[in-house]
C-alpha positions, 0 to 999 in steps of 0.5 A, a space after each residue: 650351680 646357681 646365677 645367684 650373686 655370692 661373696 668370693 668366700 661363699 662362692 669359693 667354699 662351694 666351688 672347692 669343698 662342695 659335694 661336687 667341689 673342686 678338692 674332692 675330684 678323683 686326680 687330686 690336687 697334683 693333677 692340676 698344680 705341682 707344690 714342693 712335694 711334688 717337686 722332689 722327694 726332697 722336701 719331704 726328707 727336709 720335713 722328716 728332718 724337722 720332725 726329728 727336730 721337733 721330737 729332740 726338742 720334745 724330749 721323745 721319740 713318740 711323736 704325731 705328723 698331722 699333713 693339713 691339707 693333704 691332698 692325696 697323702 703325698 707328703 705324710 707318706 714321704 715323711 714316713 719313708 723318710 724318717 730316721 729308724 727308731 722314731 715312732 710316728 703317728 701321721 694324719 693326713 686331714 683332707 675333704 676327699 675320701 682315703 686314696 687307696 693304696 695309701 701307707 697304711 700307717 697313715 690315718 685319714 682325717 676329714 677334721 684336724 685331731 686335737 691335742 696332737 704333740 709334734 709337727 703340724 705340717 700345712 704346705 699350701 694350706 692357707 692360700 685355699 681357704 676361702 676369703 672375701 674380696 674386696 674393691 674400693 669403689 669410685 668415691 675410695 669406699 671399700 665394698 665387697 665383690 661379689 661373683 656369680 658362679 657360672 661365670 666369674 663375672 664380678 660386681 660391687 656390693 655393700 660396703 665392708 663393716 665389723 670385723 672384716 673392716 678392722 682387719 682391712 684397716 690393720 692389716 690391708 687397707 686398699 689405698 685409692 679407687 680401683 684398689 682390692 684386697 682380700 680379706 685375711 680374717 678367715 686365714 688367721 682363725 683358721 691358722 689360730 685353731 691350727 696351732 691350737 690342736 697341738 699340745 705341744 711342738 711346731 706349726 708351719 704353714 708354708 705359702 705364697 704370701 706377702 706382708 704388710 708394706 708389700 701387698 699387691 694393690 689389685 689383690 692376688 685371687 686366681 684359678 689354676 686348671 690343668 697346670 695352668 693358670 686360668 680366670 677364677 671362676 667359682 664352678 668347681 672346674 678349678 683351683 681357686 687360691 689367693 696369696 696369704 697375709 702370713 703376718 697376720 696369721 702369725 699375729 693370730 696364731 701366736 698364743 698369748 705369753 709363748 714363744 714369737 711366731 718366725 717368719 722366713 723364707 723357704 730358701 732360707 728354711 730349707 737351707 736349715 734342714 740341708 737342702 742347698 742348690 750347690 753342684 757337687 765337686 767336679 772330681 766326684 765325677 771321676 772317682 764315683 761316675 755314678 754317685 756323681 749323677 745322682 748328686 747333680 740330679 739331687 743338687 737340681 732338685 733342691 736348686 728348684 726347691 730354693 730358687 729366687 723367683 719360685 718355690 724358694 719365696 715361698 713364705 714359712 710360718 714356724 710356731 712353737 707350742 708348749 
């Protein structure tokens, strides 16, 4: 730890994928935060169910899985569970932290996203935790950025913002009056560009919190979470640090020149596609299965919670198609 004052992206990048960084902690992501993996088994058919699409499309029944960001393998292996007999997948899970052990052993543990894959490229709450810098429009409206010191989250002005990193904010997120912060997407889209890169051919999704141009948040959306709950950024490796995504510039980026436009929805919408709807099943079920009928209202619950307004069904999914 030192009392030197960092860019949010440098400081982010040690305090989540460090040596003692927060991403590699023995209980792993879901001992802080639950994502739609963790919220029913559902999700992962749905994904089982999109990579079943993907292979149909591909003309094959050979196809690659690659989880980015995996966590703790927690939806490549749901997906393996879930796949439809006579589909043959490789699954990768690409991760900073060491193999979990006791994880399906048809799962291939990767601390670098493979290349020249062909299938689905899966990034469930990938995005959000790829370190960027943040930025704030001083006093006399020039944007500079803001600078952190790690110990304690504590927040200054820097240099105004120049290069690169200018004409992105000027594109895609210009804050709008002193006071205002942004946080810059670039990092993102270059990340998502190689994402959709290492396919051969097939799908990239990258599911998010986000938000598009028109609708961003004039104070930026950059916090902690610790615990299950939400708790002040600071970049010590006690926390989980995550930003909202810009997905409309990572689609931009990462839509490769003369293919296929890049799909923007949301993931109500999107799961709603692969059969995931939050309907109660008919009431006459319960009499005439008493026990089908529970297992239906729990299913039906879980999916509510999967495609809720307000919750995980905002969620924004970015669908790429390679090849």
């Amino acid at each position: 730890m030192t009392e030197e004052w960092l860019g949010w992206g440098a400081a982010a990048q040690a305090a989540l994928y460090g040596d003692r960084g927060f991403y590699r902690r023995p209980e792993g992501p879901a001992g802080h935060f639950r994502t739609s993996v963790h919220a029913s088994p559902l999700f992962a058919s749905a994904v089982a169910r999109l990579l079943a699409e993907t292979a149909a499309e591909l003309g094959t029944d050979t196809v690659d899985l690659v989880d980015m960001g995996a966590g703790r393998g927690e939806l490549a292996a749901g997906v393996l569970a879930a796949a439809p007999a006579g589909l043959r997948i490789t699954a990768y899970a690409v991760e900073v932290a060491d193999r979990p052990a006791g994880l399906d052993h048809r799962i291939e543990w990767c601390a670098r996203l493979p290349q020249g894959v062909t299938g689905l490229l899966f990034a469930n709450e990938w995005l959000d935790n790829v370190p960027l810098d943040v930025v704030e429009a001083d006093a006399d409206g020039t944007v500079r950025y803001v600078r952190v010191r790690p110990t304690d989250g504590a927040e200054r002005l820097g240099d105004p913002v120049s290069g690169a990193d200018a004409r992105w904010l000027e594109r895609w997120w210009t804050p709008a009056g002193p006071g205002d912060r942004a946080e810059i997407g670039l990092p993102r889209d270059l990340a998502w560009a190689a994402a959709v890169g290492s396919l051969a051919a097939g799908r990239a999704v990258a599911v998010d919190y986000a938000h598009v141009r028109g609708a961003r948040p004039p104070f930026g959306t950059l916090t902690g979470f610790r615990a299950g709950r939400e708790v002040d950024p600071v970049p010590d490796g006690s926390c989980d640090l995550t930003a909202h995504v810009a997905l409309d510039a990572c689609a931009a980026a990462g839509a490769p020149p003369g293919g296929p436009a890049p799909e923007l929805l949301d993931q109500r919408t999107a799961l709603g596609r692969l059969g995931v709807f939050g309907g109660r099943p008919p009431l006459a079920l319960a009499s005439t299965d008493p026990a089908g009928y529970v297992r239906a209202l729990a299913a039906a619950g879980e999916a509510a919670e999967l495609t809720a307004r307000g919750g995980l069904g905002d969620f924004g999914w970015l669908v790429q198609r390679v090849g």
